[in-house]
N, C-alpha and C positions, 0 to 999 in steps of 0.2 A: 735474498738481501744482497744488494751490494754497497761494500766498505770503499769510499774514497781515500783513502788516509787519513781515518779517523783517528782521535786519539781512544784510549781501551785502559787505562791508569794513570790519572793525571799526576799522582805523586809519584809514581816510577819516572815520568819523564825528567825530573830534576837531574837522575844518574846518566842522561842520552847526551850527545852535541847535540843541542839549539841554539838560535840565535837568541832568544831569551828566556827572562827567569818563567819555571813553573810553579813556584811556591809561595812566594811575598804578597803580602795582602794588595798589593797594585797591582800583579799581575793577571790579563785575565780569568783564569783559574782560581786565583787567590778572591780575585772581586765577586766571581760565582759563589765562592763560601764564606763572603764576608771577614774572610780574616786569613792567616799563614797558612799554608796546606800542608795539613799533616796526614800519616796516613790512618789517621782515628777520623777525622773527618770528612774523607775522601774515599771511604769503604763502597757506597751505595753508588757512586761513579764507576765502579772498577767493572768493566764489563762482561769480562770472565767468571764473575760472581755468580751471572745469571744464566750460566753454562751449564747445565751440568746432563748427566747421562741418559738419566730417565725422564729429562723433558724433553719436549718436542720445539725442535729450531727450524729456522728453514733453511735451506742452502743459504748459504755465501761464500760471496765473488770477492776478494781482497785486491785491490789496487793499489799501490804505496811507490813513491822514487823513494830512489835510493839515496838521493843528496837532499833527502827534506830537513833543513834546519830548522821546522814549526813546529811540526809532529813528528820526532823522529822514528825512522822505519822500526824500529824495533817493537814499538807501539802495536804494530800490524804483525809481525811473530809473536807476542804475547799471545794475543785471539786466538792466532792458526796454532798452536801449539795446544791450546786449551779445546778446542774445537774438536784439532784431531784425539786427543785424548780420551774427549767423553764420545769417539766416534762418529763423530757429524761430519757432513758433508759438506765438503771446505776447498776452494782453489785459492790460492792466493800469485799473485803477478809482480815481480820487483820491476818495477818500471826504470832501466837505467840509463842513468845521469841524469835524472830528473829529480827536480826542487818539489814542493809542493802546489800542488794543482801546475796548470800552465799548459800548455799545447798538447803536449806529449798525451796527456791523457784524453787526447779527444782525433786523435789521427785515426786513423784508416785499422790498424793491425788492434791497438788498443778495442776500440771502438766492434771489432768484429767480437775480439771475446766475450765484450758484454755480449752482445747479441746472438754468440751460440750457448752462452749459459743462460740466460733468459730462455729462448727459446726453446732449451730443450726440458725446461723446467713448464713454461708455458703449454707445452705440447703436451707433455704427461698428465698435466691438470685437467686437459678436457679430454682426454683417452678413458 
């Protein structure tokens, strides 16, 4: 699996810098649950929930800048921190001075990681 800078706890992002709100019933977050986001009703979003040791994950590739004011990086060490804990097999890439999405993630150096983590996941499946 790979992670774009996704987000991974929507109500944690409130305590991050972004450039806007995560909680108010207008925000997109807030508009998914229909009302304020609290963290009673933002449980089954949290993704780390669905971590745990004695399941079966697949690898993941983490991608995240480090100036993302949408999704702040921190979002993507919540994951990797849960990941490695329960033991999974986890890279994670601080993409820097990078905003969210935009070039950087699609260059040449970027771009190869995907595809030696791919590929050596792809390779083992038909081994």
């Amino acid at each position: 699996m790979i992670d774009y800078f996704g987000p991974t706890d929507v109500y944690e992002m409130r305590f991050q810098p972004s450039l806007g709100e995560h909680y108010t019933k207008d925000c997109p977050e807030g508009l998914l649950f229909g009302q304020v986001v609290t963290r009673e009703n933002s449980l089954d979003t949290v993704v780390m929930k669905y971590v745990e040791k004695d399941k079966m994950i697949p690898p993941v590739l983490i991608l995240h800048g480090d100036m993302d004011k949408s999704i702040p990086f921190h979002q993507s060490v919540l994951l990797y921190d849960k990941l490695m804990k329960c033991k999974k097999d986890v890279q994670i890439y601080k993409i820097l001075d990078t905003g969210h999405s935009g070039a950087e993630f699609w260059n040449k150096e970027v771009l190869d990681i995907v595809n030696k983590f791919m590929s050596s996941y792809l390779l083992n499946e038909r081994a």
